[in-house]
N, C-alpha and C positions, 0 to 999 in steps of 0.2 A: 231702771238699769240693773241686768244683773252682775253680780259679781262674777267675770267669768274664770276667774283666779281658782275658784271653788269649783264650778259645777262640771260635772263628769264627765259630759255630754261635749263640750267646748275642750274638754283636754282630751277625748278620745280623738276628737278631728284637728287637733293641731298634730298629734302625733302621728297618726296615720296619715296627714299631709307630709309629716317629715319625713314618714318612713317610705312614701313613693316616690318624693324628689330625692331622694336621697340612692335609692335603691335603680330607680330607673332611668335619672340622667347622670352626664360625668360633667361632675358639677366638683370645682377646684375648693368652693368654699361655701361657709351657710351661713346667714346671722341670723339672729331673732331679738327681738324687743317689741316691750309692748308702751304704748305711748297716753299713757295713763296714769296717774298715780291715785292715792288711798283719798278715805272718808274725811280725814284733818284737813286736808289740803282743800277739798270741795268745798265746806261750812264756811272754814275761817281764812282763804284766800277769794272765795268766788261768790261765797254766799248760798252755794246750790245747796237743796237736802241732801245728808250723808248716806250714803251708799256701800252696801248691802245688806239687806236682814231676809236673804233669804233662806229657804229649809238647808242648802248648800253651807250658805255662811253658819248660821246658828251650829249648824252638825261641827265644823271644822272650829270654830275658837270654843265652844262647850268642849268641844276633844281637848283642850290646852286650858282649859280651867276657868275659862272668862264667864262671867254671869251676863247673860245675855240681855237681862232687862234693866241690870244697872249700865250698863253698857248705853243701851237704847237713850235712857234718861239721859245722861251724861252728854249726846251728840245732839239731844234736844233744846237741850240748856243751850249749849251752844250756839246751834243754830238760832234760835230767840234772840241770845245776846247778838250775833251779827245781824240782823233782821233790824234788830231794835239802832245799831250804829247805824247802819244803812239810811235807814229813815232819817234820822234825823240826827246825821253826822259834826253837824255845830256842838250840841249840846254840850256844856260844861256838866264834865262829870268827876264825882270826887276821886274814885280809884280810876286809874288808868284802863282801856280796854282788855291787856295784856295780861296786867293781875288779877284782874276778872275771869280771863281765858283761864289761866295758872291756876287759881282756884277750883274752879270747875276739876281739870286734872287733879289738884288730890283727894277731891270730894269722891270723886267718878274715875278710877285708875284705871276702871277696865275700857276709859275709852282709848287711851293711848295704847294699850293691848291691842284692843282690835285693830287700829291701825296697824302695827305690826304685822298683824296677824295677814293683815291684808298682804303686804308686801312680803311677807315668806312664804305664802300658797303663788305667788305671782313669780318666785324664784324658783318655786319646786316644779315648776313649767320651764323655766329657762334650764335649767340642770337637766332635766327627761330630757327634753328638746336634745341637748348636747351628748347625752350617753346614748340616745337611739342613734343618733350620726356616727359618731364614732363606732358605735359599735357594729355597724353596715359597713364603715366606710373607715379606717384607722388614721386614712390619711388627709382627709378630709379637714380644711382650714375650718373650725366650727367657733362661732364667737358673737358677741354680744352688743346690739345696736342699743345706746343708749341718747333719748331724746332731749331735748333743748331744756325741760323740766325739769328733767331728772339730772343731769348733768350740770345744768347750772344755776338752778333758783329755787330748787323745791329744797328748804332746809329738814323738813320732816322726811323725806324721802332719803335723802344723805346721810341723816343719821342712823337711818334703820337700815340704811343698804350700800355696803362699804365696796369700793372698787374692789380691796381685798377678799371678801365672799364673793363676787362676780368672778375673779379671777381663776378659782378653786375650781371652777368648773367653764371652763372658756378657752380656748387656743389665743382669743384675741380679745379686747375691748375697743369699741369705735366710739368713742362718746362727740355727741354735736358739739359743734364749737363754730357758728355761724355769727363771725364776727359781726358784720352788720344789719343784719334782719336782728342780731340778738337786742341790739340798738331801744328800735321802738316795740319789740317783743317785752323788756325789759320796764320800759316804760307806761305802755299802755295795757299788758297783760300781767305784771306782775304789780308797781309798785302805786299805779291809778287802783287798781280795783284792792291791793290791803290797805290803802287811805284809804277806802271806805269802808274798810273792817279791821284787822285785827293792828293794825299799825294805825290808827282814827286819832291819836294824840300825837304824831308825827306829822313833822311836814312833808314834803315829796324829797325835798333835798336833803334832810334828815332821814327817809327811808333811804336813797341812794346814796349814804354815807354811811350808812348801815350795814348796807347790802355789800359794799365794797371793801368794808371792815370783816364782815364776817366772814367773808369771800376769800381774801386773800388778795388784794387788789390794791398795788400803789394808785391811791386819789392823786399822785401829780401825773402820771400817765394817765389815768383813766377819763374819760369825756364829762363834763360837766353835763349838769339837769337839762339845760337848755339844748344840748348839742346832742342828746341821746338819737333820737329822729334822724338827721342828716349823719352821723357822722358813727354810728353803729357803736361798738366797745373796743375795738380795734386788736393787733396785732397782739395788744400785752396781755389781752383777757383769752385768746388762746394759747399763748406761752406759759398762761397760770395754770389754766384748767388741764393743760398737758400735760405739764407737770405731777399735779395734783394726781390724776391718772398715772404717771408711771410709779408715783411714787407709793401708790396704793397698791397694786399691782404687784409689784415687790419681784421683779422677773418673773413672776409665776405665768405670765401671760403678754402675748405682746399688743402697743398700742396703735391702732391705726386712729388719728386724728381726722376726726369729718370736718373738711373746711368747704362753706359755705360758697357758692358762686352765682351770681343774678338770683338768688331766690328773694322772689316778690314779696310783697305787704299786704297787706291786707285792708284795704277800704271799704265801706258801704254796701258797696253793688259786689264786691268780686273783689277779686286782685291785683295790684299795677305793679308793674315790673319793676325792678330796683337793678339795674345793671352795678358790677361791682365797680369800684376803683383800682385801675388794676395796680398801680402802687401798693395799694392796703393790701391788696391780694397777693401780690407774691412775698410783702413784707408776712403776711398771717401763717402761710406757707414756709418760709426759713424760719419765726419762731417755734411752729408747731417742731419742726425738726432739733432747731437749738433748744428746746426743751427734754429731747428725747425721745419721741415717736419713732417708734418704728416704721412706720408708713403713714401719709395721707393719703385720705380718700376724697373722690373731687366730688360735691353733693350740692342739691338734692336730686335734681333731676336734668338728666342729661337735654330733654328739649325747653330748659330753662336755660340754658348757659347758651353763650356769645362767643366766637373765635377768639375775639380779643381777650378775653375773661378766660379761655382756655391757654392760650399761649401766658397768660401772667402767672397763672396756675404751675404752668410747664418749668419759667423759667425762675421759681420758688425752688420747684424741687432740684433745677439743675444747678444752682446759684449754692445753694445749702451743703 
């Protein structure tokens, strides 16, 4: 995998994309995001090797001071220790997985660097991205898609990357807020696979008690372990995260809230439809508003959604 954050090649052709759409159609508005996050998140959420050590990468954090092979060592360790949870996730062990992790970081500071590092070459793309537009185009709605990850579960990502720097360079923020796919998103993409690494001393209901603590997320409103699946995170978990978004934002930028509609799940073979409730949907729709959004946006994709599912959507925003 390369790092395409870094490589020269990859940011000469997103720019020169932006500078043709931008230049040659009349186009009212533009987002950009990329749906990816850093080397932390890969080891010690998923398990995968960290990612990148290429002549790209090396050139860009040596420019910022990072030593590239303590660095290297550092996501090594790492990676061993989830590898080694993985296996054989029972095992009674005397330190926790966590302070094991924690260790590592101050043994090895320049791995939490790199990550950084990752995600400020990944900004200095969104930022060009938005100064070519503008500067083509002044009038140009230019703003910033931020995905399900990033938005709402990846804590290493949140901390390194504040709505507030987003907003410094953005006319807008759209961050996902797919109240019900967030459900078993949450569930079997987030809090299944760190029980089997970096949360490994944690129950599942003790992660999602976690999650929702650090989140910002009244547990009497929010959906119990078992109900994740059917019954998604519901209305309160966009009014948070809307929130949290404007309040980052600081009017520097405004918010258009992406609320979720029929976007399907993910099984086995492919993907099976998840029509919304359109109750939940237009309740999801007046909280993004009574939170403060500037606008919702209706997602993900238009030949996913249902008449009914559009009109619950309609009469959210009419009702608000």
């Amino acid at each position: 995998m390369v790092r395409a954050g870094t490589t020269p090649h990859y940011r000469d052709w997103v720019y020169r994309t932006i500078r043709e759409l931008v230049t040659n159609y009349e186009l009212d508005g533009l987002q950009y995001g990329a749906e990816r996050t850093g080397p932390l998140s890969h080891v010690l959420f998923r398990g995968l090797t960290p990612t990148c050590f290429c002549e790209h990468c090396k050139a860009h954090n040596a420019k910022h001071g990072i030593d590239v092979q303590h660095a290297k060592a550092g996501y090594a360790k790492l990676f061993d220790m989830m590898k080694s949870v993985s296996d054989q996730p029972q095992t009674k062990r005397v330190e926790s997985v966590l302070s094991s992790v924690v260790r590592v970081f101050y043994q090895h500071p320049d791995v939490l660097r790199w990550d950084y590092q990752w995600f400020q070459s990944d900004e200095e793309i969104c930022t060009e991205v938005h100064r070519i537009a503008k500067s083509i185009r002044p009038e140009i709605d230019s703003g910033r898609h931020v995905d399900h990850q990033r938005s709402s579960w990846d804590f290493f990502y949140r901390a390194a990357m504040s709505y507030e720097q987003m907003a410094a360079n953005a006319d807008f923020i759209k961050p996902i807020l797919y109240h019900e796919t967030m459900g078993p998103r949450l569930r079997w993409w987030v809090l299944e696979r760190m029980k089997d690494r970096i949360l490994n001393d944690l129950s599942l209901k003790q992660s999602l008690d976690l999650f929702y603590a650090l989140h910002g997320h009244d547990t009497r409103k929010m959906p119990k372990l078992e109900e994740l699946d059917a019954k998604g995170l519901g209305p309160e978990y966009v009014y948070q995260e809307t929130l949290r978004c404007k309040h980052g934002v600081a009017e520097k930028a405004k918010v258009y809230a992406g609320i979720g509609i029929d976007v399907p799940w993910y099984i086995p073979n492919g993907m099976e439809p998840r029509p919304s409730d359109p109750a939940q949907l237009t309740a999801a729709v007046q909280r993004a508003i009574d939170a403060g959004a500037d606008g919702v946006l209706a997602s993900r994709e238009y030949n996913e959604m249902r008449m009914p599912s559009l009109k619950a959507f309609g009469d959210g925003v009419r009702s608000a």
